[in-house]
C-alpha positions as CSV (number, residue, x, y, z in Angstrom):
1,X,-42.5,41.0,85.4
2,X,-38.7,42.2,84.5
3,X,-41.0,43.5,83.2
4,X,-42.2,39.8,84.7
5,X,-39.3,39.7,82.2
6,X,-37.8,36.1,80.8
7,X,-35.0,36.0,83.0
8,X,-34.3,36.1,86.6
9,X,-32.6,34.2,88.8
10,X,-34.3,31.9,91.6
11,X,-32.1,33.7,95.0
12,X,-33.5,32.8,98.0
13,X,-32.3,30.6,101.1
14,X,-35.3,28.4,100.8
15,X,-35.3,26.5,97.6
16,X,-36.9,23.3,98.5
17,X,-40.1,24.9,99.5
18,X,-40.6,26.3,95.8
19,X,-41.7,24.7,93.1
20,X,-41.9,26.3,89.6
21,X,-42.9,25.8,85.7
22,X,-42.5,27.9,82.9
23,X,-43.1,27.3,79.0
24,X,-42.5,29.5,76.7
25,X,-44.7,30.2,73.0
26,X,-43.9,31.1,70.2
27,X,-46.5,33.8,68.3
28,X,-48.0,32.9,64.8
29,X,-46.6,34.2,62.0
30,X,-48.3,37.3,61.4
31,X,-47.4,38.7,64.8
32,X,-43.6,38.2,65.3
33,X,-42.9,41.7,64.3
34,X,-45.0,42.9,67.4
35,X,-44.6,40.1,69.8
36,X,-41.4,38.2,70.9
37,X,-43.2,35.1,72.4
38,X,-46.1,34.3,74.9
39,X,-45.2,32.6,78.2
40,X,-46.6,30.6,81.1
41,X,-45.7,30.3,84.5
42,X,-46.8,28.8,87.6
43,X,-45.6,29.0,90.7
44,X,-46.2,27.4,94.6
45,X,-45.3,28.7,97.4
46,X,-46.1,28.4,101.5
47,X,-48.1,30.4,103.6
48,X,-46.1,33.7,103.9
49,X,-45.5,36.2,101.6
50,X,-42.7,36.0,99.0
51,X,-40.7,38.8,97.4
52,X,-39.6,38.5,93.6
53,X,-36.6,40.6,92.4
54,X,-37.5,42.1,88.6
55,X,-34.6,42.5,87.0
56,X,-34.8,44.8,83.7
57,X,-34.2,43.6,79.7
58,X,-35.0,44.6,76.5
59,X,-38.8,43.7,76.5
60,X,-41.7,45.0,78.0
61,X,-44.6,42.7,79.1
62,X,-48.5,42.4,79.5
63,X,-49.0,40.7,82.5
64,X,-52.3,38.4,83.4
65,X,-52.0,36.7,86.7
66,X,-54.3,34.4,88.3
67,X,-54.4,32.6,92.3
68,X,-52.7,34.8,94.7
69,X,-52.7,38.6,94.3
70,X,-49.9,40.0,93.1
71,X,-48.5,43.4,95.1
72,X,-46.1,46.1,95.0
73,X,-44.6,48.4,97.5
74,X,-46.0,51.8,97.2
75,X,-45.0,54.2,99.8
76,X,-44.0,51.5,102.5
77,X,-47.6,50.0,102.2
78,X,-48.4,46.1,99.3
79,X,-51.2,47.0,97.0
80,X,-52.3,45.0,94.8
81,X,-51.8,45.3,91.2
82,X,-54.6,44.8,89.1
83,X,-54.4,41.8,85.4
84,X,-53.7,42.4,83.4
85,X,-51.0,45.0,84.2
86,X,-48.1,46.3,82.1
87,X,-44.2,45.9,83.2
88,X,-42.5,48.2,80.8
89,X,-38.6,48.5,80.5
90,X,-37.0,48.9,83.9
91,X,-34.1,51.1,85.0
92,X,-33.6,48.8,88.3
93,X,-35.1,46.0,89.7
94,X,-38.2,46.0,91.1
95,X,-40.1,43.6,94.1
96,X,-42.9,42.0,93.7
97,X,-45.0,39.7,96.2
98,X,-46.9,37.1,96.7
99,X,-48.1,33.5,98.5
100,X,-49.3,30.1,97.9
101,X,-50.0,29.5,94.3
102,X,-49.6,32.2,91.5
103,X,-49.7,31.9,87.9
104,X,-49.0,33.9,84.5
105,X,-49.5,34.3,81.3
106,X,-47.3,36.8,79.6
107,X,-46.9,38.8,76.3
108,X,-43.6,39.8,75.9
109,X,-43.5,42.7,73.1
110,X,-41.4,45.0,71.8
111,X,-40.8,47.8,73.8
112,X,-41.9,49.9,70.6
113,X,-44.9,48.1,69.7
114,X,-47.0,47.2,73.1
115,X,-48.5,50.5,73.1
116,X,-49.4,51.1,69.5
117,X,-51.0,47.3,70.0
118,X,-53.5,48.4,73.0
119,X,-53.9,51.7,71.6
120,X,-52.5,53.3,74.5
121,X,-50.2,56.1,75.3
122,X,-46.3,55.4,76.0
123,X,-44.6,56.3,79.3
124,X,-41.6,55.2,81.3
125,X,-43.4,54.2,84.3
126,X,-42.2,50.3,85.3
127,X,-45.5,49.4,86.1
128,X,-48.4,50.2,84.2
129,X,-51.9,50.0,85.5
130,X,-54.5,50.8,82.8
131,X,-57.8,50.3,81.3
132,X,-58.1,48.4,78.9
133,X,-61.1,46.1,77.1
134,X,-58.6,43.3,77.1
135,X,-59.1,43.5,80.8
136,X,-62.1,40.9,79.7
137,X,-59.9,38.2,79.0
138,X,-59.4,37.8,82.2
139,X,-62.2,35.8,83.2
140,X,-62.0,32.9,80.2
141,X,-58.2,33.0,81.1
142,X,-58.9,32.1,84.5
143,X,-61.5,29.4,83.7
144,X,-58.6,27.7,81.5
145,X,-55.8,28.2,84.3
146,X,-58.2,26.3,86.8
147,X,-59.0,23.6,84.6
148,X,-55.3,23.3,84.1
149,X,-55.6,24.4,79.6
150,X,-53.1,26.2,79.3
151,X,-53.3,25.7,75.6
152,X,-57.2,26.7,75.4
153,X,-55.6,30.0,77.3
154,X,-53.3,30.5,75.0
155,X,-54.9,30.2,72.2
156,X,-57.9,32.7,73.2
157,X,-55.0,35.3,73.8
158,X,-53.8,34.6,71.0
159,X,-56.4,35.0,68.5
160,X,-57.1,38.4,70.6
161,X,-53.7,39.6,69.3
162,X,-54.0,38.9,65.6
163,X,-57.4,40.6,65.9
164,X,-55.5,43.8,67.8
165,X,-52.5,43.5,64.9
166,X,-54.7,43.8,62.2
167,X,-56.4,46.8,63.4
168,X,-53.1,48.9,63.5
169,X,-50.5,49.9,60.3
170,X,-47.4,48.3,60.4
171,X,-44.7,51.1,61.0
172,X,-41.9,50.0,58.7
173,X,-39.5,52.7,60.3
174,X,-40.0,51.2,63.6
175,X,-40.1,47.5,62.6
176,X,-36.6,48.1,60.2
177,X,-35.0,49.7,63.2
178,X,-36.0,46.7,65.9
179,X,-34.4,44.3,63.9
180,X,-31.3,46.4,63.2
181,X,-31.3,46.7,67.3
182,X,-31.9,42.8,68.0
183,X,-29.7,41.5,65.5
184,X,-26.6,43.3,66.8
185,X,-27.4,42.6,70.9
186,X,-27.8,46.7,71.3
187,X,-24.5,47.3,70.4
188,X,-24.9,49.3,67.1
189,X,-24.9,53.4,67.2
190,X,-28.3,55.3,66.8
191,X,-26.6,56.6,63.5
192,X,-26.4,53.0,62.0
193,X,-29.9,52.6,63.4
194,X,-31.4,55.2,61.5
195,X,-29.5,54.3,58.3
196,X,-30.5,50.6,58.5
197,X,-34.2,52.0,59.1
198,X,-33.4,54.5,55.9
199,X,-34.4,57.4,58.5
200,X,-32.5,60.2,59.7
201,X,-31.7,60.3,63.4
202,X,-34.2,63.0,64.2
203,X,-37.0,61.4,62.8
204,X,-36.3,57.2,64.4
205,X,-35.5,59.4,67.7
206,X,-38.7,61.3,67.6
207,X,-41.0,57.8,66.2
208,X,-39.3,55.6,69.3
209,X,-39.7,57.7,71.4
210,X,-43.1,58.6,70.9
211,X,-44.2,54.6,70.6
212,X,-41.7,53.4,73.6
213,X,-41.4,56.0,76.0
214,X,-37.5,55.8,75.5
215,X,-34.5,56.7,73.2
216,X,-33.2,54.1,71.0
217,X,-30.1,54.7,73.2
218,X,-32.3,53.9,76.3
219,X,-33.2,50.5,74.6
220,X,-30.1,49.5,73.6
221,X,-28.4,49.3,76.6
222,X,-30.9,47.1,78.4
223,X,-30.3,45.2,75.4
224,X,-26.9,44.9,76.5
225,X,-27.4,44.6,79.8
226,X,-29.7,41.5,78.9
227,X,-27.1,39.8,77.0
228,X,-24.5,40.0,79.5
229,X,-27.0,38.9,82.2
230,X,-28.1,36.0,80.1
231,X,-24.7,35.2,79.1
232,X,-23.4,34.9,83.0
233,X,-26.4,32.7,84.0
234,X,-25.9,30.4,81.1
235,X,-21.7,30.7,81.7
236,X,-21.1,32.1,85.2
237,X,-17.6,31.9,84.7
238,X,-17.6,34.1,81.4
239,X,-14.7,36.0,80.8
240,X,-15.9,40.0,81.6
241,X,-13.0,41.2,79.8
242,X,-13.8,39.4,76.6
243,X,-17.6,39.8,76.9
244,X,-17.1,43.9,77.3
245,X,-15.5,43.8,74.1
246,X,-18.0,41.8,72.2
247,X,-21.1,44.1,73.3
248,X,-19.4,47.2,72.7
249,X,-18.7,48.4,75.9
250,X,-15.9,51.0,76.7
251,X,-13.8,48.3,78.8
252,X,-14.5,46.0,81.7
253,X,-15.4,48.8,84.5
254,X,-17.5,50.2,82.1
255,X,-19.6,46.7,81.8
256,X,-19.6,46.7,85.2
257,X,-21.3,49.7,86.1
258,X,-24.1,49.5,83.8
259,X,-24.7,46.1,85.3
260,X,-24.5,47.6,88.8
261,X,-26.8,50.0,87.6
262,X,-29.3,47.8,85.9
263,X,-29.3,44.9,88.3
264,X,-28.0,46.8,91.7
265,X,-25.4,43.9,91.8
266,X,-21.8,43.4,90.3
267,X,-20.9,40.8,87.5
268,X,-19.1,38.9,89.8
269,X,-21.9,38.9,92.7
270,X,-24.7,37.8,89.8
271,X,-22.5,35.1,88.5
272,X,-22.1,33.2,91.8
273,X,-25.6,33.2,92.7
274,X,-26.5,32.3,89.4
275,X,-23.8,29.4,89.9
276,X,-25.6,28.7,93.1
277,X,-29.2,28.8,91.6
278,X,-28.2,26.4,88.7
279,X,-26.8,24.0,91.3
280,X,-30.0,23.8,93.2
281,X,-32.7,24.1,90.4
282,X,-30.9,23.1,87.2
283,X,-30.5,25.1,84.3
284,X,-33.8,26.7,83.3
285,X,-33.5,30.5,82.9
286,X,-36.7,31.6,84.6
287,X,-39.3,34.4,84.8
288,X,-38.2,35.5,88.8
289,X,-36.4,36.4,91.3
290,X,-36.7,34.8,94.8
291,X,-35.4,37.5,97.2
């Protein structure tokens, strides 16, 4: 969930009470142009309900879950969101809840390719609930999480996806353009996008769109956004300055909003509670955040 995204920051007054684990997988082979990596979580809490922080990245994620429900706020009122759910690419953070113990098993994908793999429409919404037949995963999954196999888990989801891959035509455009965008940390212009895709800009901006939900744009500064993020829980005290320039933004202020605006924090703010965090739970950069 940032999109139960790889990468929040435990930030609650409580620490002592929470206990966490999280592995992360990589895919075979034949599906690292779809998927960036498989991940497993597992979380205990008390009796009262907990609030996670989502902050947004580059990724968006199918989400199984499995002990406690997992809810949402809609319209002042917790529902419950259904597993497996989608967390697409967020614009803000977003709270999630739960209690006691909770568990996940994540596919992180490619913002352009986790539709095409389910066969499903895009759209920008943050949380997707759909229908879906690999809804019947669920029930193996759970069998495995309770019997404490995570590998047999994995290894049923993964065998699901090579048999989804194969099913669907590789869209070179799309795939030459992803790498373009990962290897330079969503700091190179659509223009050089398209030519490194050997597209025009019109035709990438119309394809992304049409498999993501967003612009190329759109994607590439959560990108950004995700490297700075990373970069100030790994190095707190990071130089903003020196870190606006490598990414590619304007100046300092300029990094600074579209932090503010991703995260609803500041630089500075993030930084010392991810110097806090580290201090009380070490160094592993985790799936959420404790509000």
């Amino acid at each position: 969930m940032e999109s139960l995204h790889h990468g929040s920051i435990l930030d609650t007054p409580n620490l002592l009470t929470f206990k966490m684990q999280h592995q992360e997988f990589e895919p075979p082979e034949e599906l690292r142009d779809v998927i960036k990596c498989f991940w497993y979580t597992r979380m205990e809490f008390g009796e009262s309900e907990s609030s996670f922080k989502v902050l947004p990245d580059g990724y968006a994620e199918i989400i199984f879950h499995f002990g406690n429900t997992c809810n949402i706020l809609y319209n002042g009122t917790l529902q419950p969101l259904p597993s497996p759910f989608i967390m697409g690419l967020l614009n803000q953070p977003v709270l999630l809840y739960t209690k006691n113990r909770f568990e996940v098993i994540g596919i992180r994908c490619f913002p352009w390719t986790v539709f095409d793999l389910l066969g499903l429409p895009s759209g920008q919404e943050g949380v997707h609930k759909f229908e879906h037949p690999i809804a019947r995963l669920q029930s193996p999954l759970n069998k495995w999480i309770q019997t404490g196999r995570i590998d047999e888990a994995l290894a049923e989801v993964k065998q699901y996806f090579l048999s989804a891959k194969s099913q669907i035509a590789k869209d070179s455009l799309l795939f030459k353009a992803g790498v373009a965008m990962r290897e330079a940390n969503g700091t190179m212009p659509v223009s050089q996008v398209a030519a490194a895709a050997h597209a025009t800009v019109r035709t990438l901006e119309r394809k992304f769109k049409q498999s993501s939900g967003y612009t190329v744009k759109d994607v590439s500064g959560l990108m950004r956004f995700e490297q700075v993020r990373n970069q100030l829980w790994q190095c707190p005290d990071s130089n903003l300055a020196g870190l606006a320039h490598e990414l590619g933004y304007t100046d300092q202020s300029h990094l600074s909003r579209e932090f503010k605006r991703y995260s609803g924090t500041t630089p500075a703010a993030f930084a010392r509670k991810a110097r806090n965090g580290k201090q009380a739970v070490g160094n592993d950069f985790v799936a959420f955040v404790q509000a």
